[in-house]
BAFI-3210 file (N, C-alpha, C; in Angstrom, 3 decimals, decimal comma, padded with zeros to 6 digits):
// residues 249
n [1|2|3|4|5|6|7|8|9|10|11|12|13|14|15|16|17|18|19|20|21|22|23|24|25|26|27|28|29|30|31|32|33|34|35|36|37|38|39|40|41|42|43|44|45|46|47|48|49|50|51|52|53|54|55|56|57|58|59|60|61|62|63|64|65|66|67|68|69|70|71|72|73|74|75|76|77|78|79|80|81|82|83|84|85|86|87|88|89|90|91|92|93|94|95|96|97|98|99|100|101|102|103|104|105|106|107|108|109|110|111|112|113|114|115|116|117|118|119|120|121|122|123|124|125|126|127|128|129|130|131|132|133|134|135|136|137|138|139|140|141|142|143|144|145|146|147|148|149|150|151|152|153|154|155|156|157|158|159|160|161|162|163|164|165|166|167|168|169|170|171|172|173|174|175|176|177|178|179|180|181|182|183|184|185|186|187|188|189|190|191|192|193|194|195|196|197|198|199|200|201|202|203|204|205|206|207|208|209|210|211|212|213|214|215|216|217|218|219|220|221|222|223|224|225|226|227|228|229|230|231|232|233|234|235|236|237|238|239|240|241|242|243|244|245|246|247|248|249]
n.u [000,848|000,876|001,246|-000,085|000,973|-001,043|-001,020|-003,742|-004,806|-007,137|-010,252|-013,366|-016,847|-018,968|-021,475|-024,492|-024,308|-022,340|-018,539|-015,195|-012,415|-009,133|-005,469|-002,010|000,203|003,056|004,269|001,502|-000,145|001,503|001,184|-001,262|-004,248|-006,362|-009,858|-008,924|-009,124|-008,791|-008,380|-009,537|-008,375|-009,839|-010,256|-008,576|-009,054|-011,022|-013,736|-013,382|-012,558|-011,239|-012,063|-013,616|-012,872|-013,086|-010,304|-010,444|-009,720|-006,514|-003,351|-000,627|001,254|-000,850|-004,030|-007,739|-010,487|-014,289|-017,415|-019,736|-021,818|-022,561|-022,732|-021,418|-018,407|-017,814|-018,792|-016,820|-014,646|-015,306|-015,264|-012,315|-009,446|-007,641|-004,142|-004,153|-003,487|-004,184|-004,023|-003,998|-004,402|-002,952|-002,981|-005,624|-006,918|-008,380|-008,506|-010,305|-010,672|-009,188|-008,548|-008,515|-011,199|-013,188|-015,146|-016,360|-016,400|-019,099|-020,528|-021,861|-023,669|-024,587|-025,484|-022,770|-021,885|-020,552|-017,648|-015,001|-015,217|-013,883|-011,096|-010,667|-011,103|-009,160|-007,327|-008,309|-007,028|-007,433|-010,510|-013,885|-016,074|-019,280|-021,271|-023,585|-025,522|-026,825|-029,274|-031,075|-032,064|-031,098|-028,913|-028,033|-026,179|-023,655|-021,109|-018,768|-016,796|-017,390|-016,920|-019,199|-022,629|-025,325|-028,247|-030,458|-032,847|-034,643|-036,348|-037,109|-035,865|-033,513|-032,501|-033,520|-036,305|-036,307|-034,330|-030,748|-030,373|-033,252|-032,811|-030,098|-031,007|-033,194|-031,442|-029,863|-029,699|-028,897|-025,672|-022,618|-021,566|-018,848|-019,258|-018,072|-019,265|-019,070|-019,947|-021,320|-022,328|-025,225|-026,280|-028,954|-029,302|-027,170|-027,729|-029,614|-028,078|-026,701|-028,121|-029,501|-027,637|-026,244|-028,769|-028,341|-026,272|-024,055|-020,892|-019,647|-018,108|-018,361|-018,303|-018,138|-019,690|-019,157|-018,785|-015,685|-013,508|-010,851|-009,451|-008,010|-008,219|-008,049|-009,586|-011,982|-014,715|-016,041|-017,260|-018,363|-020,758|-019,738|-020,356|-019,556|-018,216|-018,842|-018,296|-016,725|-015,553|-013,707|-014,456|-012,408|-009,931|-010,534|-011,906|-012,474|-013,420|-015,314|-016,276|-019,622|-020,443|-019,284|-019,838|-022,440|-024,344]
n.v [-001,201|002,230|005,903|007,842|010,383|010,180|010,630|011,469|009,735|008,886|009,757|008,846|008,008|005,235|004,795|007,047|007,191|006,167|005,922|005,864|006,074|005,918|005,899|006,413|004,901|003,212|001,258|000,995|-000,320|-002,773|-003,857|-004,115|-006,437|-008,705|-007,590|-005,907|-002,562|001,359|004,254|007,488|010,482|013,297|015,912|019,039|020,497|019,934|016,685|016,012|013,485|010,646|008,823|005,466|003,311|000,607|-001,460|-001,714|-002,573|-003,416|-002,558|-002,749|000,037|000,854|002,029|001,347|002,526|002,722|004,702|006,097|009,416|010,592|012,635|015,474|014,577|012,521|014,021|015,912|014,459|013,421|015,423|015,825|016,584|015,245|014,899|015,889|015,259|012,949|012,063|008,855|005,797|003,271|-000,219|-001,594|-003,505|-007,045|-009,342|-011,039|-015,087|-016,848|-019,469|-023,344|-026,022|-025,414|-024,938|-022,827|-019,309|-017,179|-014,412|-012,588|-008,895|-005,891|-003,221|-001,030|-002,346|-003,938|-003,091|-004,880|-006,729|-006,574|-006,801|-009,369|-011,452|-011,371|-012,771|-015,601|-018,066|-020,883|-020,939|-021,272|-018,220|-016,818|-013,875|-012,139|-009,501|-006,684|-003,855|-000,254|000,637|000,570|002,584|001,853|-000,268|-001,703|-003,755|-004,143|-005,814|-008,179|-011,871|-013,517|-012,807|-011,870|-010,059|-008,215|-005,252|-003,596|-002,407|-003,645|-002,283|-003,362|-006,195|-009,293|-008,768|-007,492|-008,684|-009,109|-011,787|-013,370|-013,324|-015,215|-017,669|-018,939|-019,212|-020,732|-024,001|-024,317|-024,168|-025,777|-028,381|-028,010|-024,162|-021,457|-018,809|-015,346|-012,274|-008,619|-005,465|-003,791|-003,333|-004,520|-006,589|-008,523|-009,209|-010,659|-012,719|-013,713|-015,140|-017,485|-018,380|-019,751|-021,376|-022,792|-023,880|-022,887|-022,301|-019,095|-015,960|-012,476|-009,714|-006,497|-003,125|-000,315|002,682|004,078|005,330|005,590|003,396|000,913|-000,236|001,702|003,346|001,759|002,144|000,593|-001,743|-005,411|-007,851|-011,344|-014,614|-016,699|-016,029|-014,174|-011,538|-008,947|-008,303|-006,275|-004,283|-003,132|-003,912|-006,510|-007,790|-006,313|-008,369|-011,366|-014,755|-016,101|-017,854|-016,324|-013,996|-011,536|-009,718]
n.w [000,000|-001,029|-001,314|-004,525|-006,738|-009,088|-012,977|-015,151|-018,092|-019,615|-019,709|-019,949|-020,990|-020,473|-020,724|-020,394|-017,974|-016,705|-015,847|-017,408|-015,885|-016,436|-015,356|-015,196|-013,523|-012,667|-010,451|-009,247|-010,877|-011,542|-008,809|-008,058|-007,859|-008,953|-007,451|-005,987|-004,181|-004,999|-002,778|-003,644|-003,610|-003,997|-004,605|-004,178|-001,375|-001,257|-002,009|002,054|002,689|001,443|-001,596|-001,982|-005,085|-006,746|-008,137|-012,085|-014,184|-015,586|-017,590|-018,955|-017,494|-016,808|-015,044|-014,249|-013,165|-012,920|-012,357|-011,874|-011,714|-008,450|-006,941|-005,369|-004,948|-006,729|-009,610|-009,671|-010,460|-012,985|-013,948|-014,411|-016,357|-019,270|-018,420|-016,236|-012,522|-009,733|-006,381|-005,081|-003,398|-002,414|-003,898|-002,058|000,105|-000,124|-002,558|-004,793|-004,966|-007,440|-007,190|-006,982|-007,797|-010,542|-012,985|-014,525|-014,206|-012,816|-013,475|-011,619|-011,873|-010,539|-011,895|-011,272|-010,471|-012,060|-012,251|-011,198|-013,032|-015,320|-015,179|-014,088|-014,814|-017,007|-015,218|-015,331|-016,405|-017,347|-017,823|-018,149|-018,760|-018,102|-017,981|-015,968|-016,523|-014,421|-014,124|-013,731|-016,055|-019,302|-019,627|-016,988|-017,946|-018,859|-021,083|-020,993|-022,754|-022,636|-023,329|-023,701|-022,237|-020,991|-020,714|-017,751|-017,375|-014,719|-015,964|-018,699|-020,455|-021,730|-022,617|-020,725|-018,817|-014,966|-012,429|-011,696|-010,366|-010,732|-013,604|-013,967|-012,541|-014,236|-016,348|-015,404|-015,976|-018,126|-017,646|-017,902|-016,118|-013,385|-011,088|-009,784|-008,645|-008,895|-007,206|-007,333|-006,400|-005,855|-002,163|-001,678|-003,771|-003,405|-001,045|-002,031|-003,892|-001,937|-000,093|-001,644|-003,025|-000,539|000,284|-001,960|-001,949|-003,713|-005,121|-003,829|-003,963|-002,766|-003,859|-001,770|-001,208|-000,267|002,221|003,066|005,120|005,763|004,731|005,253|007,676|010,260|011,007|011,671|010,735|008,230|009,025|008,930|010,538|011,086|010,320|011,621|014,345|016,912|016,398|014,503|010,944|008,630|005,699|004,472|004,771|005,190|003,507|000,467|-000,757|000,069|001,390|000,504|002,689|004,927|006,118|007,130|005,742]
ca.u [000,000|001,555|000,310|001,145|000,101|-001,129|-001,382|-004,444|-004,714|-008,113|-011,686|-013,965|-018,258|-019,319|-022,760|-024,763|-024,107|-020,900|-017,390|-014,512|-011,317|-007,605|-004,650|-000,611|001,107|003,633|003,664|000,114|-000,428|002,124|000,571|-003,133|-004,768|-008,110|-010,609|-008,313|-009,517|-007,838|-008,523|-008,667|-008,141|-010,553|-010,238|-007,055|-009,498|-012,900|-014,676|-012,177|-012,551|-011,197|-013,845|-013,043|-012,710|-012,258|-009,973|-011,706|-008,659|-005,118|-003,113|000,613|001,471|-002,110|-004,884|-009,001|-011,499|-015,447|-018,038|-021,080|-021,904|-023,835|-022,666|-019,937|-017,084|-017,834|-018,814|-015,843|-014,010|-015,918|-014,651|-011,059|-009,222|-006,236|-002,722|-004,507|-002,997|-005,046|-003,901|-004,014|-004,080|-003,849|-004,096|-005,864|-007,931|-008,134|-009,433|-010,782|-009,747|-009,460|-007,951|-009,987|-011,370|-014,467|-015,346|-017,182|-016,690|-020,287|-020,286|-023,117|-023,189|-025,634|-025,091|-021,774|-020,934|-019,508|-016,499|-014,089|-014,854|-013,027|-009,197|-010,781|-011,768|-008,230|-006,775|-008,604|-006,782|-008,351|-011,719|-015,175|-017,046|-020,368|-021,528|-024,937|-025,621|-028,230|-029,401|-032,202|-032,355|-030,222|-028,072|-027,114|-025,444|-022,113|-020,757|-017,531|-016,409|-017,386|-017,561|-020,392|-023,871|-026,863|-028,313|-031,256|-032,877|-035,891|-038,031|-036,831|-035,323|-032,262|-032,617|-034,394|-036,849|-036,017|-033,126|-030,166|-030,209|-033,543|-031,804|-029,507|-031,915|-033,237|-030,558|-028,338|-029,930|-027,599|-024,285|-022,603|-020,013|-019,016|-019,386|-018,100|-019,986|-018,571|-020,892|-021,021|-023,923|-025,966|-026,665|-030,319|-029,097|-026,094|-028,378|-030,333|-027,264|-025,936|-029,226|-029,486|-026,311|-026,691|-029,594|-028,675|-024,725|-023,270|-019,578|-019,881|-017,539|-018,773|-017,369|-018,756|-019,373|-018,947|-018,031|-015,169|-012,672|-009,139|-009,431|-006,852|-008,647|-007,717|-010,696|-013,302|-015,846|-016,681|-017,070|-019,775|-020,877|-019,033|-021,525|-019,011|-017,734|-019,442|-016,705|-016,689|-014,754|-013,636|-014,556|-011,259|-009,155|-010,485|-012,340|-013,838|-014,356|-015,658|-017,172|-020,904|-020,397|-018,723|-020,640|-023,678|-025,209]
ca.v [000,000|002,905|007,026|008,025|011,299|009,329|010,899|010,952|009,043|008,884|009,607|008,504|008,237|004,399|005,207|008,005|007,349|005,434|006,423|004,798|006,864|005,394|006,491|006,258|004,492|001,452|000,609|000,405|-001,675|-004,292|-004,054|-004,548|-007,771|-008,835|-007,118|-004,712|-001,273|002,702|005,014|008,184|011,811|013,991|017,255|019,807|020,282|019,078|016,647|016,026|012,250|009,666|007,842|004,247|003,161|-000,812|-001,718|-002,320|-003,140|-003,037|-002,879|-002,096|001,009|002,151|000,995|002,600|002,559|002,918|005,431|007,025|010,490|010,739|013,458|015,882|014,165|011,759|015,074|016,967|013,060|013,331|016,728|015,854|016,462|014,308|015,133|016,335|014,179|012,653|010,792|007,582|005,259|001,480|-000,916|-002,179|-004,937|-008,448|-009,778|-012,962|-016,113|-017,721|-020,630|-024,108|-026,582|-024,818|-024,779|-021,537|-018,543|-016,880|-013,310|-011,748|-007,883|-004,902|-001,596|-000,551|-003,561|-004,921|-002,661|-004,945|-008,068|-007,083|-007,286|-010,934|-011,963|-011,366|-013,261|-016,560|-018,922|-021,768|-021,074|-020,435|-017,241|-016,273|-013,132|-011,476|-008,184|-006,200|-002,523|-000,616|000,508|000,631|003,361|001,556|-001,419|-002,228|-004,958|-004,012|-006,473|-009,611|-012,463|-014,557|-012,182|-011,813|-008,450|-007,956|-004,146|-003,350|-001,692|-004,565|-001,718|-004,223|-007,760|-009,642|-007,967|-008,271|-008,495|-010,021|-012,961|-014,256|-014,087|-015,943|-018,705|-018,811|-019,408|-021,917|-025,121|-024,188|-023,609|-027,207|-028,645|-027,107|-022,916|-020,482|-017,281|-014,073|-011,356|-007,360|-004,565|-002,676|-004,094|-005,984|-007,387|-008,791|-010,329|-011,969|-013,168|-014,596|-016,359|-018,162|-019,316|-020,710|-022,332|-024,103|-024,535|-022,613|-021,483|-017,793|-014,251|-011,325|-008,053|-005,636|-001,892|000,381|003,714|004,455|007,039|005,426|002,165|000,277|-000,722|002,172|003,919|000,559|002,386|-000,354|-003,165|-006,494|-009,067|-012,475|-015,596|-017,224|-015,779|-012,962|-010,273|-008,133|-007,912|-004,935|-004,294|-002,372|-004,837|-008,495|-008,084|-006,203|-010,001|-012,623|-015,918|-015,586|-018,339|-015,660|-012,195|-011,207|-008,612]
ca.w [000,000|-001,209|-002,237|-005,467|-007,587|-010,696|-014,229|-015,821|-019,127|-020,557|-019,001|-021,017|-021,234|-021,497|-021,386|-020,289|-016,999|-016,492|-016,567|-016,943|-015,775|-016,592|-014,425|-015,601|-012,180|-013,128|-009,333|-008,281|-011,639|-010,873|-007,598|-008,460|-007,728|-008,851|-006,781|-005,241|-004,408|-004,452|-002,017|-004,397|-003,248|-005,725|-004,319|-002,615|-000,175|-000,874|-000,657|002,692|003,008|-000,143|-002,120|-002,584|-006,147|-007,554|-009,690|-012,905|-015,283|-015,517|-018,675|-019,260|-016,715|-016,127|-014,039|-014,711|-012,501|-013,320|-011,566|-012,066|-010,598|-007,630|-005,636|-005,714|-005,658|-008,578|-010,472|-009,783|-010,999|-014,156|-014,927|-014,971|-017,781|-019,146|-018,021|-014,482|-011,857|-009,079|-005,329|-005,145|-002,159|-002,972|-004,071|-000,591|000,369|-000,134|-003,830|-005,486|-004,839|-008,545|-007,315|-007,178|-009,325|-011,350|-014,620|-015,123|-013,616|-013,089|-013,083|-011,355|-011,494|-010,567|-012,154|-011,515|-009,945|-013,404|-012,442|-010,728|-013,110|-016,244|-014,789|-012,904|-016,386|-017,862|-014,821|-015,740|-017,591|-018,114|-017,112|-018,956|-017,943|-018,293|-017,341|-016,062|-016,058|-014,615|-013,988|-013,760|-017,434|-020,241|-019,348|-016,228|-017,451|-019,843|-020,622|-020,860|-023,771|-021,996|-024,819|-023,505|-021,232|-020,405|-019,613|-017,840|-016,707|-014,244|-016,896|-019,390|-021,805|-022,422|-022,105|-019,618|-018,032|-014,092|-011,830|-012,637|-010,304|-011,722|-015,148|-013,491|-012,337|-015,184|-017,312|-014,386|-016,324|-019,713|-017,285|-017,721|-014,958|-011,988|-011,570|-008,839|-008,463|-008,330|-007,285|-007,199|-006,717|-004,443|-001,087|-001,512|-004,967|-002,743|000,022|-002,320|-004,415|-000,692|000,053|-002,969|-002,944|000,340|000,170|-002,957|-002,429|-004,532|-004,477|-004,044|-003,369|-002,826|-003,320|-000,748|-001,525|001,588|002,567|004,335|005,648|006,251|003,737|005,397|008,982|011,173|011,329|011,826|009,955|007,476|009,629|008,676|010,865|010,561|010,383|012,414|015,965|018,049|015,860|012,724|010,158|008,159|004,475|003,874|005,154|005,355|002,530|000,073|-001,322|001,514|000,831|001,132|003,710|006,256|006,481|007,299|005,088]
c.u [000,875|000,517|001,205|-000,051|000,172|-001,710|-002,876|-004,942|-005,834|-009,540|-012,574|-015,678|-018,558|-020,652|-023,269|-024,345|-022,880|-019,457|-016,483|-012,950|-009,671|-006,556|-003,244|000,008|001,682|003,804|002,201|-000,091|000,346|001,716|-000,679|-003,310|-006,030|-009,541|-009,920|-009,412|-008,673|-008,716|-008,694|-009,317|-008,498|-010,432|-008,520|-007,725|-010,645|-013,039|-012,945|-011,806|-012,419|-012,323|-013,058|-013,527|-012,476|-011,897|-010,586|-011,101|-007,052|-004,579|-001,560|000,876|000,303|-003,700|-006,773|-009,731|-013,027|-016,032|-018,857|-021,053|-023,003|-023,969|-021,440|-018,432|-016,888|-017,966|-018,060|-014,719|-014,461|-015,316|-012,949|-010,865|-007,725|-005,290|-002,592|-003,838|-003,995|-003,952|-004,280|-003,619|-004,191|-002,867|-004,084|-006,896|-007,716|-009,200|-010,025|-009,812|-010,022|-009,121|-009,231|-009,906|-013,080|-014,224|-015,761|-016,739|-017,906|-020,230|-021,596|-023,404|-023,993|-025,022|-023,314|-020,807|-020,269|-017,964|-015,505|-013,925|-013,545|-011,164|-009,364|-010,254|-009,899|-007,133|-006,871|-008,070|-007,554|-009,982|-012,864|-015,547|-017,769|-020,788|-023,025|-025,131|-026,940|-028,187|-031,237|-032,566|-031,130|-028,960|-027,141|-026,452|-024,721|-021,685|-019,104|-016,542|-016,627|-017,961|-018,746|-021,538|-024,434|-027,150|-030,440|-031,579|-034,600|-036,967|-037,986|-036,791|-033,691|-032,507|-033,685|-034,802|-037,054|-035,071|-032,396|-029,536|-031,747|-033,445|-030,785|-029,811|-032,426|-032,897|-029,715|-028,955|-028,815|-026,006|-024,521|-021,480|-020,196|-019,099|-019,262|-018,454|-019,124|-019,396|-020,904|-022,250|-024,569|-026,236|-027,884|-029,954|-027,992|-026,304|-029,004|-029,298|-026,793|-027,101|-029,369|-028,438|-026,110|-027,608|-029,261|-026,858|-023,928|-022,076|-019,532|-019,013|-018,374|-018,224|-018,365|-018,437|-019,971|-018,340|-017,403|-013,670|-011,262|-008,790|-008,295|-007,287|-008,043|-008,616|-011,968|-014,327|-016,611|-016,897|-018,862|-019,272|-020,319|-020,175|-021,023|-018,531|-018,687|-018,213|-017,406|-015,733|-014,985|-013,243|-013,307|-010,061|-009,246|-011,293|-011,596|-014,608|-014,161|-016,719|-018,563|-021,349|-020,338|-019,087|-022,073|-024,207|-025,882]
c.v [001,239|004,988|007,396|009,433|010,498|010,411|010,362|010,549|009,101|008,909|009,943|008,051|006,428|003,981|006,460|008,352|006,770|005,896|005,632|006,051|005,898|006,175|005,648|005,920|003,325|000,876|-000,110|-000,645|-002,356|-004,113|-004,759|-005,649|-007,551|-008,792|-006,427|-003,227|-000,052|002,981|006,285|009,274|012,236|015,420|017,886|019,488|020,148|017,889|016,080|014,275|011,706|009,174|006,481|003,715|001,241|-000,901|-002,261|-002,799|-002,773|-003,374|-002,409|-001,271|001,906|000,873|001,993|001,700|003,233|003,654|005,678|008,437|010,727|011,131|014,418|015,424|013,388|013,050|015,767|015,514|013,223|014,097|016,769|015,889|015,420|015,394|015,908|015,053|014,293|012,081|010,035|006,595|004,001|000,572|-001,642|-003,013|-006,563|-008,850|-010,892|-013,866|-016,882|-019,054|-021,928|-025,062|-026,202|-024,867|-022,955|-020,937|-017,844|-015,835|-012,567|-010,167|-007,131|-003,908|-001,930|-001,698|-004,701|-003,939|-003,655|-006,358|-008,203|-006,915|-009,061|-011,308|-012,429|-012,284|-014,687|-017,341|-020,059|-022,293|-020,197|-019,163|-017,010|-015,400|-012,671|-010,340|-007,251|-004,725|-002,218|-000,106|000,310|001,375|003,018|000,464|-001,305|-003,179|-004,849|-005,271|-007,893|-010,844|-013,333|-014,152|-011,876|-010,347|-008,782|-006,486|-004,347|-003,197|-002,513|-003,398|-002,330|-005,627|-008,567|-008,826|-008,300|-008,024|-009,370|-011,947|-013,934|-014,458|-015,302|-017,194|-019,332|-019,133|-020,826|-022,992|-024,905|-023,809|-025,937|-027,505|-027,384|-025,693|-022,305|-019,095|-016,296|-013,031|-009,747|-006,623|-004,043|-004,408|-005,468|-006,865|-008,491|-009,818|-011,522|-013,329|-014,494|-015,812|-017,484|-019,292|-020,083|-021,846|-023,272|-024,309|-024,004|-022,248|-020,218|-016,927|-013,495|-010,302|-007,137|-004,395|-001,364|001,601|003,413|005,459|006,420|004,728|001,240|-000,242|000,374|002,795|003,036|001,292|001,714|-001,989|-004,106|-007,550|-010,047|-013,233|-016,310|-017,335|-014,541|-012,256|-010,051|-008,181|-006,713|-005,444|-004,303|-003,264|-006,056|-008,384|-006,962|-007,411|-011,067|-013,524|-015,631|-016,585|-017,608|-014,565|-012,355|-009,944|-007,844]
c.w [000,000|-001,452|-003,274|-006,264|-009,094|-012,038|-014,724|-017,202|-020,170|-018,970|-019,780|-020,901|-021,906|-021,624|-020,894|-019,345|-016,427|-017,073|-016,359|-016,936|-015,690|-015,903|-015,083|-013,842|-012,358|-011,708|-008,810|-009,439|-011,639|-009,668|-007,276|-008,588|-008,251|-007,369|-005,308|-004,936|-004,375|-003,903|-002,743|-003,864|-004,314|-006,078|-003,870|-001,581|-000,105|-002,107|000,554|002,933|001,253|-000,568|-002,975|-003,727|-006,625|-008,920|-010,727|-013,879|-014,932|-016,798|-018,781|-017,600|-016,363|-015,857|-014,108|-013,243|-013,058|-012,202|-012,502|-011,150|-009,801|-006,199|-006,387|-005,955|-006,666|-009,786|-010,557|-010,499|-012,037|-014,987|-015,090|-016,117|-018,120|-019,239|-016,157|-013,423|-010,388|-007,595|-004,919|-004,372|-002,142|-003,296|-002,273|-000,929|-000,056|-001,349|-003,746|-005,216|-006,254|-008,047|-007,182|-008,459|-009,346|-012,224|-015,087|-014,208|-013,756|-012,679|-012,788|-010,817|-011,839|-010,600|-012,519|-011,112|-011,032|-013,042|-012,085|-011,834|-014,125|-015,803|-014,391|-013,979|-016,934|-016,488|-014,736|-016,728|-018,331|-017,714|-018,207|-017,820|-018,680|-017,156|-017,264|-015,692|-015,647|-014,020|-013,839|-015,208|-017,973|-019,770|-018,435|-016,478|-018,842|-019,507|-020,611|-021,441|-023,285|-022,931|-024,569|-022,284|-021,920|-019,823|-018,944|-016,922|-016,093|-015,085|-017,760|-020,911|-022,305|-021,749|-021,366|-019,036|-015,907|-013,645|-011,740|-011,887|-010,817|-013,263|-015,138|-013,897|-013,319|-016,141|-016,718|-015,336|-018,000|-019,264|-016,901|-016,651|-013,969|-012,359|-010,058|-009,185|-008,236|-008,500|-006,787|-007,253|-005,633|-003,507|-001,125|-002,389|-004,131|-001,306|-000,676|-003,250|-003,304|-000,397|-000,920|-002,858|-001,721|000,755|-001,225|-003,215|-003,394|-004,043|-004,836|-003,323|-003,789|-002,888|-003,031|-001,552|000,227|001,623|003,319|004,546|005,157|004,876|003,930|007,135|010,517|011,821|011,618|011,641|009,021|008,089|009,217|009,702|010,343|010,998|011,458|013,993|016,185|017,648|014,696|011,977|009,678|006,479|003,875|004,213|005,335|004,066|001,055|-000,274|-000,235|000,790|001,534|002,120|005,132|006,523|006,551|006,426|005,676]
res [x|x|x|x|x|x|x|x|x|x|x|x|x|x|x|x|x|x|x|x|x|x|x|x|x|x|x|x|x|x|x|x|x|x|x|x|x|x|x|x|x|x|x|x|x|x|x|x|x|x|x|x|x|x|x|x|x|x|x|x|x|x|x|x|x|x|x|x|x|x|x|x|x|x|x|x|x|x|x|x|x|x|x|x|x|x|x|x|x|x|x|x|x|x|x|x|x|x|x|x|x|x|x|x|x|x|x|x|x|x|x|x|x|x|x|x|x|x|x|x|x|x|x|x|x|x|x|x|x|x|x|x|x|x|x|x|x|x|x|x|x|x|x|x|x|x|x|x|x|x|x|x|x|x|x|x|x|x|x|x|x|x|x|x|x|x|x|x|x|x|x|x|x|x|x|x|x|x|x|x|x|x|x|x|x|x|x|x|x|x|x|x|x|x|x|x|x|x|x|x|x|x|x|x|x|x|x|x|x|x|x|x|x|x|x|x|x|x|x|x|x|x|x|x|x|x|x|x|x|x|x|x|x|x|x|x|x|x|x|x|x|x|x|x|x|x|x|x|x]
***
């Protein structure tokens, strides 16, 4: 875990509402794990607290991250321009576990929560993926080049009409051989993802979204119930990704 003033590279519009911002740092990207997060400093002096970011790719010497705006500091993030330089606090947390014997990876992801898959994706060797994407219209979901999904939106202006674990459901009878879950997205989408998968066995991570101040466990502001002991864990530090065996939602 390092800070670094990172170059900015490209910020770019990949739908109405989604951005995808690229950053020049040859450290943090040899650093970057699958389902890492930054910490990123948006302001001099506002807003005064970081806004945590997941990695969403890595490529050569530069590393992007995805957002939407939906507040000031994503909107003052939007308006960067390239060659502006940003601070950068990261890569922190604890990613995916690819390891295992699965066949499929199953990518289950609400809204924005397709950001962290495409770096997973490119860390898969010899593994199918199928992805599902869901939102609540059009605007909110990209697939972000993924060669084999499923979209479905609330109002059913792309794809399945619905949310994207009964597309899921739905669809699980055409996924052949084994399949570990990997799942991302607002909170309820994220309970029901966990239930599911419990009741019917699946092998499932989660990557958690969470505010929080420090992003490194100093401040225990992001803390979740463990299923296991009378204790918490912390987002920013034992996770963001926990088997949906071990948290409580």
């Amino acid at each position: 875990m390092n800070t670094f003033d990172a170059k900015v590279i490209e910020l770019k519009s990949l739908t109405d509402k989604i951005y995808l911002l690229t950053i020049e740092q040859k450290e943090l990207a040899e650093d970057s794990r699958p389902g890492n997060f930054c910490n990123i400093k948006i302001g001099r002096n506002f807003p005064l607290l970081r806004r945590p970011f997941g990695v969403c790719d890595v490529k050569d010497e530069k590393v992007s991250f995805m957002f939407d705006v939906h507040g000031e500091g994503t909107k003052m993030l939007s308006e960067l321009r390239t060659g502006e330089f940003i601070n950068v606090l990261g890569p922190l947390g604890n990613g995916f576990d690819l390891e295992g014997e699965f066949e499929t990876a199953v990518i289950l992801a609400g809204g924005l929560g397709v950001a962290p898959f495409p770096y997973m994706v490119k860390s898969l060797e010899d593994k199918k993926v199928k992805a599902y994407i869901g939102g609540r219209n059009s605007d909110f979901v990209t697939d972000y080049g993924f060669d084999e999904v499923l979209f479905s939106t609330d109002d059913g202006s792309l794809g399945f009409k619905g949310n994207v674990l009964e597309l899921f459901q739905n669809d699980i009878s055409n996924l052949k051989g084994s399949f570990r879950v990997f799942t991302c997205g607002p909170k309820p989408m994220l309970k029901a993802v966990q239930k599911a998968a419990l009741e019917n066995k699946w092998d499932c991570q989660i990557s958690t979204e969470c505010a929080m101040a420090c992003g490194f466990g100093i401040c225990m502001g992001c803390s979740v119930e463990s299923k296991h002991k009378d204790e918490y864990k912390l987002v920013c530090k034992d996770g963001p990704v926990f088997n949906a065996e071990d948290v409580v939602l």
